[in-house]
VOGULUM-829416 format. One record per atom (N, C-alpha, C, O): atom name; residue in three letters; x, y, z; residue number from 1. Coordinates in Angstrom, 1 decimal, padded with zeros to 4 digits. Atoms other than C-alpha are relative to their C-alpha. Layout:
# VOGULUM-829416
<rec at="CA" aa="ALA" east="X" north="Y" up="Z" i="NUM"/>
...
# end
This chain:
# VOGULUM-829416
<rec at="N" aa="UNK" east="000.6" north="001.3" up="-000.2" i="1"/>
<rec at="CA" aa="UNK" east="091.6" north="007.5" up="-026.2" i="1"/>
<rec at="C" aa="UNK" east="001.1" north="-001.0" up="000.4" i="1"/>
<rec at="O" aa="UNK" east="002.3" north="-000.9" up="000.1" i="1"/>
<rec at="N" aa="UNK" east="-001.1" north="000.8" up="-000.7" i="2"/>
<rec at="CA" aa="UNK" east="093.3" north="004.7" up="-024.2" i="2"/>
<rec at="C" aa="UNK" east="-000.1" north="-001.4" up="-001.1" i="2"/>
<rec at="O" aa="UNK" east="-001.1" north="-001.7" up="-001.7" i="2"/>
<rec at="N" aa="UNK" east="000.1" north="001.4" up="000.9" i="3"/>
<rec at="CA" aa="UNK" east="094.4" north="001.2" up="-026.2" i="3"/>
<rec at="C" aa="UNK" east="000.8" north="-001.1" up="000.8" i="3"/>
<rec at="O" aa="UNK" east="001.8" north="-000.7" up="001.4" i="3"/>
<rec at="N" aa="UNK" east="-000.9" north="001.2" up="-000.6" i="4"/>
<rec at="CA" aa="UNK" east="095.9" north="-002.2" up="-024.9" i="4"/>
<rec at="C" aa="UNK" east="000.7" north="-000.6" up="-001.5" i="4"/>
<rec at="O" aa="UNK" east="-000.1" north="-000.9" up="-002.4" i="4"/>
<rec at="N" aa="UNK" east="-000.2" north="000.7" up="001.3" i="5"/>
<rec at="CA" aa="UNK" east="098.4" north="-003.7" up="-028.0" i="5"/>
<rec at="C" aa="UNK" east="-000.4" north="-001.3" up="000.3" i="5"/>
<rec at="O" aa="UNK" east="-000.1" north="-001.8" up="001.4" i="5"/>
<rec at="N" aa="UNK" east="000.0" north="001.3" up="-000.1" i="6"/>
<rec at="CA" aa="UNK" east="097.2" north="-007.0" up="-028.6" i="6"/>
<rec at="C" aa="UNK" east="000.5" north="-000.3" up="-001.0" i="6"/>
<rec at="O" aa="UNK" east="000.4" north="-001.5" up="-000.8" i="6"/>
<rec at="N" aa="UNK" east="-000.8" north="000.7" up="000.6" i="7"/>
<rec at="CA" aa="UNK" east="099.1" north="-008.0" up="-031.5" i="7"/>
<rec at="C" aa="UNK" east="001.1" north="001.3" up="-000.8" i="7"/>
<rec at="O" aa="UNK" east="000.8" north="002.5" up="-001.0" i="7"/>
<rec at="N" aa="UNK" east="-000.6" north="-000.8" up="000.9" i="8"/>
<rec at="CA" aa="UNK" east="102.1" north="-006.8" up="-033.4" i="8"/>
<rec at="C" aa="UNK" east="000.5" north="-000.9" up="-000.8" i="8"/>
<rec at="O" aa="UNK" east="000.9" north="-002.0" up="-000.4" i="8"/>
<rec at="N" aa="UNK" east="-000.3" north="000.5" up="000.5" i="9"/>
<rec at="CA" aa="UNK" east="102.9" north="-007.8" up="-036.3" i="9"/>
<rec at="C" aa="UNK" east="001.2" north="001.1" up="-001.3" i="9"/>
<rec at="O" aa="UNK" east="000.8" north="002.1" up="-001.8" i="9"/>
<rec at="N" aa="UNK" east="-001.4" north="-000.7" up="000.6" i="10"/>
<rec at="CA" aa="UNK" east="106.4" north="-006.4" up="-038.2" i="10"/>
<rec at="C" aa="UNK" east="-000.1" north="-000.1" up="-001.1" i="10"/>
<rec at="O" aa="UNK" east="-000.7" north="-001.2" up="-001.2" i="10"/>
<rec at="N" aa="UNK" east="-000.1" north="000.3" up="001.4" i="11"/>
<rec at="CA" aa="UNK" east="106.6" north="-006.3" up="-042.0" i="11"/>
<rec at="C" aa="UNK" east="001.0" north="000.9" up="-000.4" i="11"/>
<rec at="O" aa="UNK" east="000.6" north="001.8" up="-001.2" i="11"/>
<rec at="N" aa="UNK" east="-000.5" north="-000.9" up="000.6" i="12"/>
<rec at="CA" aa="UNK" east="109.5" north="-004.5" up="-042.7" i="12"/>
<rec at="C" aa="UNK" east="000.6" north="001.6" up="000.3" i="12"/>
<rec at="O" aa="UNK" east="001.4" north="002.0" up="001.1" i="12"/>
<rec at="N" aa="UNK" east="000.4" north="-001.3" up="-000.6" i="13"/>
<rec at="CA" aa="UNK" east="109.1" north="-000.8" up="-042.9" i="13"/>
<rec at="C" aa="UNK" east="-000.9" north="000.0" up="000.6" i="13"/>
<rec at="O" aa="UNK" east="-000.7" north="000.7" up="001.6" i="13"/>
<rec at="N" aa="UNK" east="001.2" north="-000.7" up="-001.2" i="14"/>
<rec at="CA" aa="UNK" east="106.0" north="-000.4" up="-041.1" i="14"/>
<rec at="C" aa="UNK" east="-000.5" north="-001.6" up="000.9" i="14"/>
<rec at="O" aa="UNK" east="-000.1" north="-002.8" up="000.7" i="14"/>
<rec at="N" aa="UNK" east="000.4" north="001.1" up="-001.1" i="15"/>
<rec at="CA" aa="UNK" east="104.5" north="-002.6" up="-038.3" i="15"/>
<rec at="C" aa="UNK" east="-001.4" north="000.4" up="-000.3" i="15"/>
<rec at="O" aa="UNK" east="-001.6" north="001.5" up="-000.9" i="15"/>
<rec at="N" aa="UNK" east="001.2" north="000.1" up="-000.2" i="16"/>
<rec at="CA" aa="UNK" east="100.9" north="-003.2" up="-038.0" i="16"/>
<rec at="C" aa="UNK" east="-000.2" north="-000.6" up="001.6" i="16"/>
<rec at="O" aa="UNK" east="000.4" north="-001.5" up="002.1" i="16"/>
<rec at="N" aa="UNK" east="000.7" north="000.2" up="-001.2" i="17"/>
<rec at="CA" aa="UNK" east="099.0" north="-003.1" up="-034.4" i="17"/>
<rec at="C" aa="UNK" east="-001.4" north="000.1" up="000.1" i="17"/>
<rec at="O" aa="UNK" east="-002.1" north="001.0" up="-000.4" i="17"/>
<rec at="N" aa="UNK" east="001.4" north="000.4" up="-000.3" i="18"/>
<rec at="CA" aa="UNK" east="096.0" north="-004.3" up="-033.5" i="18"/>
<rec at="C" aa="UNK" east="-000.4" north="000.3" up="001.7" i="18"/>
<rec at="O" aa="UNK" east="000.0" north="-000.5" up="002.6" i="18"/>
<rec at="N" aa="UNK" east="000.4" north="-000.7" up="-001.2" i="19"/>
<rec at="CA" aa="UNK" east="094.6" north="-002.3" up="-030.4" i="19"/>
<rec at="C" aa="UNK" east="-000.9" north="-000.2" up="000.5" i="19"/>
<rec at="O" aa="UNK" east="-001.8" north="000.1" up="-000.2" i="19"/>
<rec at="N" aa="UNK" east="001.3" north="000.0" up="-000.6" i="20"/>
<rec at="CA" aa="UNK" east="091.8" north="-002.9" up="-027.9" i="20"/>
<rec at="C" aa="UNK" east="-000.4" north="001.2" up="000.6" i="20"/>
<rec at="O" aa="UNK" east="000.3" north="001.5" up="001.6" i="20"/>
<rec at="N" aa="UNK" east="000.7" north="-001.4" up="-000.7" i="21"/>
<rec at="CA" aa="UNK" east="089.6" north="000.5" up="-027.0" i="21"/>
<rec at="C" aa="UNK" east="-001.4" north="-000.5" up="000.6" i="21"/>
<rec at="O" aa="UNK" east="-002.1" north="-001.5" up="000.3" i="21"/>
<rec at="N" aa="UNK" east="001.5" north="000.3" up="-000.9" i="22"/>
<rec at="CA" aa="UNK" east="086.4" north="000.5" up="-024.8" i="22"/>
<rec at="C" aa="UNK" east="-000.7" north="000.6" up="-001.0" i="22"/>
<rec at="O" aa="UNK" east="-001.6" north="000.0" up="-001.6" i="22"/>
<rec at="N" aa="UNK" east="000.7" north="-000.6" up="001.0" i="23"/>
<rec at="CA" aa="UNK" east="085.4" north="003.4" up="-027.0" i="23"/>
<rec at="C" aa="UNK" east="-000.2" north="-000.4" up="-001.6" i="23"/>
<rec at="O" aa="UNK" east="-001.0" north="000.2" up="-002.3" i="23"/>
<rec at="N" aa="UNK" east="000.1" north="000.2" up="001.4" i="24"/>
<rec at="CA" aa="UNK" east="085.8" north="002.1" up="-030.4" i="24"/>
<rec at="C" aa="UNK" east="000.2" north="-001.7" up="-000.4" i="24"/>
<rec at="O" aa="UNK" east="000.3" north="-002.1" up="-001.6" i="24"/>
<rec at="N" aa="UNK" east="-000.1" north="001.8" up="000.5" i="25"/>
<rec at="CA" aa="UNK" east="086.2" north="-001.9" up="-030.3" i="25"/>
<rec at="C" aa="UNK" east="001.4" north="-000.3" up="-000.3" i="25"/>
<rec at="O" aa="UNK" east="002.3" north="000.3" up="000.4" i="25"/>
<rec at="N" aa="UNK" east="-001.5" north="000.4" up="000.2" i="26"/>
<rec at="CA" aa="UNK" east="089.5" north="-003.4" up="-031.7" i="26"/>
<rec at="C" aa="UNK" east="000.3" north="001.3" up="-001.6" i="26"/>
<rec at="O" aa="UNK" east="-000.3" north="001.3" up="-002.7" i="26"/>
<rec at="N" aa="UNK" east="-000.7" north="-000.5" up="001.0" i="27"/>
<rec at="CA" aa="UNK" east="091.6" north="-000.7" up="-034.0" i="27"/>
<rec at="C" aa="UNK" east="001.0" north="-000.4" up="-000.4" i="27"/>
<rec at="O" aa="UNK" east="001.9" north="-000.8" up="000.4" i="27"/>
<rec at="N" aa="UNK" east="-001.4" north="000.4" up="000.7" i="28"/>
<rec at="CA" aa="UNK" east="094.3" north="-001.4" up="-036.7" i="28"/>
<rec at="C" aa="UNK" east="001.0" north="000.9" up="-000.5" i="28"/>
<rec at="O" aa="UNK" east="000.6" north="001.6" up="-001.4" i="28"/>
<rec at="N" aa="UNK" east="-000.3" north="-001.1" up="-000.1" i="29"/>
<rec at="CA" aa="UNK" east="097.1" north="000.9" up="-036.8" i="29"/>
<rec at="C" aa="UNK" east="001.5" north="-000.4" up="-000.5" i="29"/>
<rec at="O" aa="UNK" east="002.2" north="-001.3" up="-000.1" i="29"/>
<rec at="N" aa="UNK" east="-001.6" north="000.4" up="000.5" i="30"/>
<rec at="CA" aa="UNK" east="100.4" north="001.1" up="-039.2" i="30"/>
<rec at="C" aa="UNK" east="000.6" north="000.9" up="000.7" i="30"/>
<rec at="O" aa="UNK" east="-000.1" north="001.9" up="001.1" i="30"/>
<rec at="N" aa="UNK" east="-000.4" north="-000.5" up="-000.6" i="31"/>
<rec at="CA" aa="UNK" east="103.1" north="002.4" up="-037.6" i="31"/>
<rec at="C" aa="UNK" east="001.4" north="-000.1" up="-000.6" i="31"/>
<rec at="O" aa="UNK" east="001.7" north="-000.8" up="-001.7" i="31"/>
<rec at="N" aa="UNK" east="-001.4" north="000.4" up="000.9" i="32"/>
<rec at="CA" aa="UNK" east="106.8" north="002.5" up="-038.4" i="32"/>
<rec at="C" aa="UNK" east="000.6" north="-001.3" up="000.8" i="32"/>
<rec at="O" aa="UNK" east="000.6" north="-001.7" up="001.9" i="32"/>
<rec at="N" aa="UNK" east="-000.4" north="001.4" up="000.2" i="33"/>
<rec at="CA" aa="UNK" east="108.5" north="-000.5" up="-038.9" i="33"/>
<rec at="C" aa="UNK" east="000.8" north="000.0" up="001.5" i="33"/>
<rec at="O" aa="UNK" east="000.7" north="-001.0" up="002.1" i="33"/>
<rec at="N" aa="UNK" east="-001.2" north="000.4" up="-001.3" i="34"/>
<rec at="CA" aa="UNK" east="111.1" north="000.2" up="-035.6" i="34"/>
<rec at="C" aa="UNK" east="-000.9" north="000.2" up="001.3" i="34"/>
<rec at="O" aa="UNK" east="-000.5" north="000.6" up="002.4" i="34"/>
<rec at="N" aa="UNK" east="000.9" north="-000.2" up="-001.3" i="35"/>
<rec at="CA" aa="UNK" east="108.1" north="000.4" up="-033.2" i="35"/>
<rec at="C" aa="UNK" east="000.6" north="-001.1" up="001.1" i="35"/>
<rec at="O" aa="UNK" east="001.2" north="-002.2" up="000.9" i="35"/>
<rec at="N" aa="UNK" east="-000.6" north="001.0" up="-001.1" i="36"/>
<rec at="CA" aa="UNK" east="109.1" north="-000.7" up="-029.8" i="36"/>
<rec at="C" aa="UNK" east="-001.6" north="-000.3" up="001.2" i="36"/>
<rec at="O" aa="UNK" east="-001.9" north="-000.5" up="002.4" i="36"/>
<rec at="N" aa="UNK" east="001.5" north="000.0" up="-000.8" i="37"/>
<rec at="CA" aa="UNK" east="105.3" north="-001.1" up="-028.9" i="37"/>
<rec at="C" aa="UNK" east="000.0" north="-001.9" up="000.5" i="37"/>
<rec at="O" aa="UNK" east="000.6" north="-002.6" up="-000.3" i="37"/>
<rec at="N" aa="UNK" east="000.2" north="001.5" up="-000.4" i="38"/>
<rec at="CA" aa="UNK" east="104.8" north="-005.0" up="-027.3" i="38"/>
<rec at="C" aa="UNK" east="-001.6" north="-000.1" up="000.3" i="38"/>
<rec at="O" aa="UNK" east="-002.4" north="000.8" up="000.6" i="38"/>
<rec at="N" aa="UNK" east="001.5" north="000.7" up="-000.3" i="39"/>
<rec at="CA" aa="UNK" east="101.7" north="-007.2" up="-026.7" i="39"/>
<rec at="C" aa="UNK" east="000.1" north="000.6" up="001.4" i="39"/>
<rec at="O" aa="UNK" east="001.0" north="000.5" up="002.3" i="39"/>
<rec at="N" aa="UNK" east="000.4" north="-000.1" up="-001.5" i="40"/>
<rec at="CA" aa="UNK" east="100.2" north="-005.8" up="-023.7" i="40"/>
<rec at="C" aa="UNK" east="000.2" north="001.4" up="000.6" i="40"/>
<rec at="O" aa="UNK" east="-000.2" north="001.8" up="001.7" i="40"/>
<rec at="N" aa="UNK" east="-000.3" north="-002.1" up="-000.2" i="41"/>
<rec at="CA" aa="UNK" east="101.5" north="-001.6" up="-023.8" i="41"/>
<rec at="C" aa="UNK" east="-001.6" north="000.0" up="000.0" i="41"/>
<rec at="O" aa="UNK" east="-002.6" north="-000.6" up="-000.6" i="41"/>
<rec at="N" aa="UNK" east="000.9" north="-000.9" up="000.0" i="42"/>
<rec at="CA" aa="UNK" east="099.1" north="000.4" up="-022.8" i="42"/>
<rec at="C" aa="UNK" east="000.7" north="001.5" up="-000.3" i="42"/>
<rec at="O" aa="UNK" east="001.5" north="002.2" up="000.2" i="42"/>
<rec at="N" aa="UNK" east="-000.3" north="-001.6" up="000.7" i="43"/>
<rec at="CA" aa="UNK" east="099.0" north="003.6" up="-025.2" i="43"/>
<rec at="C" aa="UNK" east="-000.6" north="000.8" up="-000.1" i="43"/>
<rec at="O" aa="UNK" east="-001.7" north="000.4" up="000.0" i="43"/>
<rec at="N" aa="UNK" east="001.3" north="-001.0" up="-000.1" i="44"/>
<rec at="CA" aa="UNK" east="097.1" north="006.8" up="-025.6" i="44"/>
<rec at="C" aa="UNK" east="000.0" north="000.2" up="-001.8" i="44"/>
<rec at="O" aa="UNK" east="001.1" north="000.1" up="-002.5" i="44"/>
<rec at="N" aa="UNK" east="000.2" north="000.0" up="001.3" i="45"/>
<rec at="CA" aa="UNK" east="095.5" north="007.4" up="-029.3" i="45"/>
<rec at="C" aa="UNK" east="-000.5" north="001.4" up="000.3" i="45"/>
<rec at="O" aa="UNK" east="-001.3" north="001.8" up="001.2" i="45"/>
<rec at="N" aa="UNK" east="001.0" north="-000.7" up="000.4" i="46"/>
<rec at="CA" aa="UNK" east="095.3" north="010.6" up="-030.9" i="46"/>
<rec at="C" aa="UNK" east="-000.7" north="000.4" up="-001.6" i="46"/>
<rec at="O" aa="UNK" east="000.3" north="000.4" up="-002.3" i="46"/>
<rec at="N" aa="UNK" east="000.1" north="000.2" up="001.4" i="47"/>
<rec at="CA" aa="UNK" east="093.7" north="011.1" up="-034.5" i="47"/>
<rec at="C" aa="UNK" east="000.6" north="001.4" up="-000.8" i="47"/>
<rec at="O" aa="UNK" east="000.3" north="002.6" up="-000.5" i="47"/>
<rec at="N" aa="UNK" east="-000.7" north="-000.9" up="000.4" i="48"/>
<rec at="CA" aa="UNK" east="095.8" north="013.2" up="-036.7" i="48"/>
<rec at="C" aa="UNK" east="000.4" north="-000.6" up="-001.6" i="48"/>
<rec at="O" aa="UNK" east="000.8" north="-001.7" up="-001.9" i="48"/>
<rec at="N" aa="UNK" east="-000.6" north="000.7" up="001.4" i="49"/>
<rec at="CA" aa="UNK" east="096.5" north="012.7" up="-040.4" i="49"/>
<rec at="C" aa="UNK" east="-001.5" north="-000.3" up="-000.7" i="49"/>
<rec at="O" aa="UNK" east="-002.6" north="000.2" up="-000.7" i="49"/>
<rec at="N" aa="UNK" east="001.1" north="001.0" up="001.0" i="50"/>
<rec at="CA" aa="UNK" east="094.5" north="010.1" up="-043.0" i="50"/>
<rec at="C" aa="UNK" east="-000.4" north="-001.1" up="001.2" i="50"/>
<rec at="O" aa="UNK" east="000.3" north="-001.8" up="001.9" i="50"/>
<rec at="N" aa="UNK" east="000.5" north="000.8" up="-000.7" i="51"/>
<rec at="CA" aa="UNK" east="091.8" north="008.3" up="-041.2" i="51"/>
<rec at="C" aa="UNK" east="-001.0" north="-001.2" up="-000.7" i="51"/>
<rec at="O" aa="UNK" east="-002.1" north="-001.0" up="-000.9" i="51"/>
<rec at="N" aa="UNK" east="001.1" north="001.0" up="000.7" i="52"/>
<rec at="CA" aa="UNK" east="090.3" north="004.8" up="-043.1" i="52"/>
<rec at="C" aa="UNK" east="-001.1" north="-000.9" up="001.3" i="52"/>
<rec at="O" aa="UNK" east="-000.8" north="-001.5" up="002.3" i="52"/>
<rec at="N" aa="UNK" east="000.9" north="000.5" up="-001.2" i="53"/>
<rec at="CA" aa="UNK" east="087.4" north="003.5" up="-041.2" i="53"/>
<rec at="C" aa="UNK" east="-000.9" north="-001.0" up="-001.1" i="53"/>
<rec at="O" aa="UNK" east="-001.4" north="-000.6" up="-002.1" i="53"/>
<rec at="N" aa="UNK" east="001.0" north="001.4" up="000.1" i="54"/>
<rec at="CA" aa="UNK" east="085.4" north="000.2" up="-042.1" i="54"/>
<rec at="C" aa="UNK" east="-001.0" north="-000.4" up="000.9" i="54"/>
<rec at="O" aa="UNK" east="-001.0" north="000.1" up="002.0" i="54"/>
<rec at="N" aa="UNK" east="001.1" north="000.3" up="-000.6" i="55"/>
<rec at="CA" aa="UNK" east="082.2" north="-001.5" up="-041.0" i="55"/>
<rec at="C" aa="UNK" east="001.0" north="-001.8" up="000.2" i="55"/>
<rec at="O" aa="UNK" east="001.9" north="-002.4" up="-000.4" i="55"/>
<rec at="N" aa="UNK" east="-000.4" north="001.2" up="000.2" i="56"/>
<rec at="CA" aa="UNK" east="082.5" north="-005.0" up="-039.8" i="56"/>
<rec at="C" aa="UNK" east="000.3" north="-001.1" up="-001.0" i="56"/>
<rec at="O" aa="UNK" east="001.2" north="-001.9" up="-001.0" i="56"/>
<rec at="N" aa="UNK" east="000.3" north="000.8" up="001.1" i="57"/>
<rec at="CA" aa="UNK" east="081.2" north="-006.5" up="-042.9" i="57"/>
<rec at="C" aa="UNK" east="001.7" north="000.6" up="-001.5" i="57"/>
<rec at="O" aa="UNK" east="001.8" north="000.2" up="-002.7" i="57"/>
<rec at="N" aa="UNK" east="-001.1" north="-000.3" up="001.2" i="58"/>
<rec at="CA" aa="UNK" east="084.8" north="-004.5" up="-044.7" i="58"/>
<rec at="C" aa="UNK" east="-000.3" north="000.9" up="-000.8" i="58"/>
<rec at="O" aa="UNK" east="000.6" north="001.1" up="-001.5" i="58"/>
<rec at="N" aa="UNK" east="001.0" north="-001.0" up="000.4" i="59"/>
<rec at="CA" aa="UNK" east="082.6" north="-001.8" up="-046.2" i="59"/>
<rec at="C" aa="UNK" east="000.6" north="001.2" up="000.5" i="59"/>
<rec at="O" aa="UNK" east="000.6" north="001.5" up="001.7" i="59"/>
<rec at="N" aa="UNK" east="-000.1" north="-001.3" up="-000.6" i="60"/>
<rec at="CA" aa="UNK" east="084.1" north="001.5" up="-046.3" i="60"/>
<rec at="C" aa="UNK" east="-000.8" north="000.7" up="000.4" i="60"/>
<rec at="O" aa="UNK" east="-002.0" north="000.9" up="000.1" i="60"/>
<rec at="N" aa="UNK" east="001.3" north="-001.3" up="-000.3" i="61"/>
<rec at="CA" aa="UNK" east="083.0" north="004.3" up="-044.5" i="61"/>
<rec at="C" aa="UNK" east="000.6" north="001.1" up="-000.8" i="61"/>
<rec at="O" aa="UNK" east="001.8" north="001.2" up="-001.0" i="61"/>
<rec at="N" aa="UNK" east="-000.5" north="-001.3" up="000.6" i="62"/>
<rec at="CA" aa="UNK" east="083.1" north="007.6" up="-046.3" i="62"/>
<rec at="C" aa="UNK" east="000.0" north="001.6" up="001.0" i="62"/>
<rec at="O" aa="UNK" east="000.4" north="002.6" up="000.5" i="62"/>
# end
């Protein structure tokens, strides 16, 4: 899946990115803290690991 960053935000050890997909709407993605990702990368997603998914309303999904 393809993503545009639209925001990064640094905390530390991990970074937080907030990604725009066609297929999936805006995803939120921690990452490690020394990401050299910027507003406006285009990156490819693949899912691997722990995956938390939410509904609009914040509502896990199971």
């Amino acid at each position: 899946m393809d993503a545009a960053v639209e925001v990064v935000g640094y905390l530390g050890a991990d970074s937080f990115l907030i990604l725009g997909t066609e297929e999936a709407g805006k995803i939120t993605l921690r990452a490690d803290g020394n990401t050299s990702a910027m507003v406006g990368d285009k990156i490819g997603l693949a899912l691997s690991g722990k995956l938390h998914a939410f509904t609009e309303s914040r509502a896990a999904i199971s």
